[in-house]
C-alpha positions, 0 to 999 in steps of 0.5 A: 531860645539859647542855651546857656553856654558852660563855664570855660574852663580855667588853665591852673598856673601849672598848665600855663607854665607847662605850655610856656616849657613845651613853647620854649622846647619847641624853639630851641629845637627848631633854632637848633635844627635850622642852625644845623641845616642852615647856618649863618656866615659873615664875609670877613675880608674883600676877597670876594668882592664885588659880589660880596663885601665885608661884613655881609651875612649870608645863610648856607645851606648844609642840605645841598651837599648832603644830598647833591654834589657842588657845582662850579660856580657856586659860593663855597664856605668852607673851613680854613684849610690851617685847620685851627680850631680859631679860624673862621671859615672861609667864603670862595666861588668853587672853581675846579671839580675832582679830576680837573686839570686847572691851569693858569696862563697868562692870568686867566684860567683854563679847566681841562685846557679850555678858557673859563668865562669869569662874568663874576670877577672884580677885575683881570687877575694881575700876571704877578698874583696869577702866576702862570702854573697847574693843578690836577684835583683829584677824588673828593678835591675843589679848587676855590678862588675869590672873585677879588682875584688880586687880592684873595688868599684861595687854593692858589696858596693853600691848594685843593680842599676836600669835599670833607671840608666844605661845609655848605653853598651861600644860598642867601645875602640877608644883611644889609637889608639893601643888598639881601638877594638870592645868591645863585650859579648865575655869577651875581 
C-alpha cells in the first residue's frame, strides 16, 4: 500500500523574486570577479603579427602576475606608456627581464651579448627599423617588441616598461572561433 504523498509546497511571488534577486547577485559577482581575474583584450593593430592579427580577442589572466614573475617569451598586455587616460592597452611578446642588457645589432637581438632565437618573428627586423643600439633594464623594468618587428611601435621608441605597468600574460585566443588556441611560451 502507498501513502499518499504531501502537497508540495508552493513558492509565494516573494520567494520567487527573492531567488531571481539572489540569482542576478550571484552573476554579477562572478561577472565581476572574472573581469578582474581575467579580462579581456582585442588586438588592435598588426604589430603582432603573425601570431595575432587585428581585431582577435584574447583573455588575460591578472593571477599570473600577482603570483609568479613574467617570463621572456610571454605575450605581454600592458597599458600604454603615453599614460592617457584614452589609450588602449597594448599587446607585445616580453623580450628583455630587469637586469638584462639587450642590444641590437645588425637587426637581430642580443640579451646579455647572446643571440636571441625569435621562431615567432613575422620576418627579419629591417636594419633602418632596428637601428643598431643598447639598453640595460633595470629593477622592476621589461623590454617588449612585436613580433611584426617592421612594423611595431615597442620599447625600441618608448623604452623600458615597469612590472607596475603590465597588467596581464594572453592566455587565450577566443575569437574568431577558427583561430581560438591556447597562447603559450612556446612561440605560437
Amino acid at each position: 500500500m502507498t501513502l499518499p504523498q504531501a502537497p508540495r509546497p508552493r513558492l509565494r511571488v516573494q520567494g520567487r523574486l527573492r531567488e531571481f534577486i539572489n540569482l542576478g547577485i550571484f552573476l554579477l559577482a562572478v561577472y565581476t570577479l572574472l573581469e578582474i581575474a581575467i579580462p579581456r583584450s582585442v588586438v588592435l593593430s598588426i604589430s603582432m603579427e603573425p601570431n595575432l592579427i587585428a581585431e582577435q580577442r584574447l583573455l588575460i589572466s591578472r593571477v599570473s602576475y600577482l603570483f609568479g614573475e613574467p617570463q621572456r617569451g610571454e605575450i605581454v598586455v600592458f597599458e600604454s606608456p603615453s599614460n592617457a587616460a584614452n589609450q588602449p592597452p597594448l599587446i607585445k611578446r616580453l623580450i628583455g627581464l630587469p637586469g638584462e642588457t639587450i642590444e641590437f645589432r645588425d637587426g637581430a637581438v642580443y640579451i646579455n651579448g647572446i643571440e636571441l632565437h625569435e621562431p615567432y618573428i613575422n620576418e627579419p627586423c629591417w636594419v633602418e627599423k632596428c637601428k643598431d643600439a643598447s639598453w640595460t633594464l633595470g629593477q622592476d623594468e621589461y623590454f617588449l617588441m612585436g613580433d611584426n618587428r617592421n612594423h611595431s611601435h615597442d620599447s625600441r621608441a618608448f623604452g623600458a616598461i615597469h612590472r607596475d605597468q603590465l597588467i596581464g600574460r594572453a592566455i587565450l585566443r577566443w575569437w574568431p572561433p577558427a583561430k581560438w588556441g591556447i597562447l603559450g611560451y612556446d612561440y605560437d
